[in-house]
N, C-alpha and C positions, 0 to 999 in steps of 0.2 A: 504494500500500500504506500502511496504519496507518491509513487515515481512520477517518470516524466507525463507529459504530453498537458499539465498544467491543470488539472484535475488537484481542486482541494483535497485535505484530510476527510472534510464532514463529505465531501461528493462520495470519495470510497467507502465512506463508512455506512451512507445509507443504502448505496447497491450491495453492502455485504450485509445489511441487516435484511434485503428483502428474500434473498438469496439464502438466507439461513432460515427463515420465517418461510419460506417457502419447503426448504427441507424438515422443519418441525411441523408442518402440515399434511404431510402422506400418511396415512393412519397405517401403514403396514412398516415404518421404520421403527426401529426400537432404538437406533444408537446414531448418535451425528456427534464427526467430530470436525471443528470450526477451528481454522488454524490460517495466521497470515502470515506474512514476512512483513511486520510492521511493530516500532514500537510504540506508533500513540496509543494512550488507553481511548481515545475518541474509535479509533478500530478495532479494538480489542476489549477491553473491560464492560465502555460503555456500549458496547455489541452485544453483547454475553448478557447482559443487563436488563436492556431493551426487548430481547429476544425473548428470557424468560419473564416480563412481566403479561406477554398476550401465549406464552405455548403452555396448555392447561397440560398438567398429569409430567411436565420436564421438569429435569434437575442436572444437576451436574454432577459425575462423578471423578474424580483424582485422574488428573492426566499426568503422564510419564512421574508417577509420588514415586521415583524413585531422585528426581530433581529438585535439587535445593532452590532455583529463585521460582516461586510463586506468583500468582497474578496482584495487580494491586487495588486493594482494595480504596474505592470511592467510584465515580463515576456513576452512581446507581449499585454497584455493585456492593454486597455486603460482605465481611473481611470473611467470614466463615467460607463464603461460595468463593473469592478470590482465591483463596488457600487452595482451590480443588482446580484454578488454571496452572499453566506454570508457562514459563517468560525467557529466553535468550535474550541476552544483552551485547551487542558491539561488541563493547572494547573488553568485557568480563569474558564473555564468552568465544569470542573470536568470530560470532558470525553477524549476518546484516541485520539481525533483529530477525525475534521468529515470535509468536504466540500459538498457544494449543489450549481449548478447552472442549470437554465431552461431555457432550449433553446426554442425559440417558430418560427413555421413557417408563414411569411406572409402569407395569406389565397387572 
């Protein structure tokens, strides 16, 4: 998210909110997992956020918990559900920035 061609933060972040909203509405899915190469929490956190305040019966379950940096909490998002993303950072991690979280449907 944010690269070129001049397209805002909040532009990517609503196409990746429709596009997940969309994958939380197939009643035959049980699992989505929503991952960018992006460090704003505007594409990330507050995605995650947004998404689960209209997908009835989602949650989230521990992405890669075997990873120390976590998602951060604010944006909408509450520190318990952050705790269950987890975050790649630049310069920590050596790579472009990465996010992961998994949504999972009550069954």
């Amino acid at each position: 998210g944010g690269g070129g061609g001049g397209k805002s933060v909040a532009a990517y972040a609503g196409g990746q909110l429709r596009l997940l909203r969309a994958a939380l509405s197939w009643p035959s899915v049980r699992e989505v997992v929503y991952s960018t190469c992006s460090v704003h929490c505007a594409e990330n956190e507050a995605v995650v956020a947004a998404a689960l305040e209209t997908a009835e019966g989602w949650t989230l379950r521990p992405a890669l918990p075997r990873w120390h940096r976590r998602g951060e909490a604010g944006a909408g998002l509450p520190a318990q559900l952050a705790l269950a993303c987890c975050r790649f950072c630049p310069r920590e991690d050596l790579t472009a920035g990465f996010f992961v979280a998994c949504f999972t449907r009550a069954v």
